[in-house]
N, C-alpha and C positions, 0 to 999 in steps of 0.2 A: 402450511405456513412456513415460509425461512426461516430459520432460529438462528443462522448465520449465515456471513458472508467471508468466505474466501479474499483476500489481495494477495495479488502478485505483482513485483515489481514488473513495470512495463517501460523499464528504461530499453535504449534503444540496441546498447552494447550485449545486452541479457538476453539474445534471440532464441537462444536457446535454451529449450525447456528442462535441462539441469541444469543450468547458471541458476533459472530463478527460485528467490526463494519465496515461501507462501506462508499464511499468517491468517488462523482462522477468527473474526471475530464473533465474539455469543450478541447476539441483539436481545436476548428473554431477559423481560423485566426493567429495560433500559429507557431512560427517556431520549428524544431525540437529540441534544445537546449534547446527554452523554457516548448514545452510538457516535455522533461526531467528531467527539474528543477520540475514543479510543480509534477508530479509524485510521485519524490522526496519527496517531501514538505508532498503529500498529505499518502505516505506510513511511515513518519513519524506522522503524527497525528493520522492515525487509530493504529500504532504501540502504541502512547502514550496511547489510551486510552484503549486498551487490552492485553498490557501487564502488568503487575502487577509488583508494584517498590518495591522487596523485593531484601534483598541481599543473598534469595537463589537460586536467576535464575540470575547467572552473565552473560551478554550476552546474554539474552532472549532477549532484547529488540533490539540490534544492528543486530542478528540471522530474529529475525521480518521484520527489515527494509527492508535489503538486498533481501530475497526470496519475500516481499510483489512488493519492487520495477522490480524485477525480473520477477513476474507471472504478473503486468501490461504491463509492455513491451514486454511482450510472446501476449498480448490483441491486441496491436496496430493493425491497417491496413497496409499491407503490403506497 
């Protein structure tokens, strides 16, 4: 059984595997609502800390969240 899942930012600047940072989530004892939120939560923190806050990547960062939140939930167990 998984008892978590791993995200890493899958932004596209982050190619390399020191840039990204990784964020394990626990699923034990969670409903599914809640793994959802934290997910959330957590593909915004590794987003905050690898995406870089210029105003020439408008949308890097919200581009981050979304495909980071996305390729965790591609992770789940069935």
């Amino acid at each position: 059984m998984i008892r978590f899942v791993a995200l890493a930012a899958v932004a596209a600047f982050a190619a390399s595997s020191a840039n990204a940072s990784e964020i394990r989530v626990s699923l034990v004892g969670k409903s599914a609502d809640q793994i959802q939120a934290d997910l959330l939560s957590a593909s915004r923190q590794v987003c905050m800390r690898d995406v870089p806050s210029t105003p020439l990547i408008v949308g890097s960062y919200g581009r981050c969240v979304r495909d980071t939140f996305k390729a965790a939930q591609a992770r789940l167990p069935a």
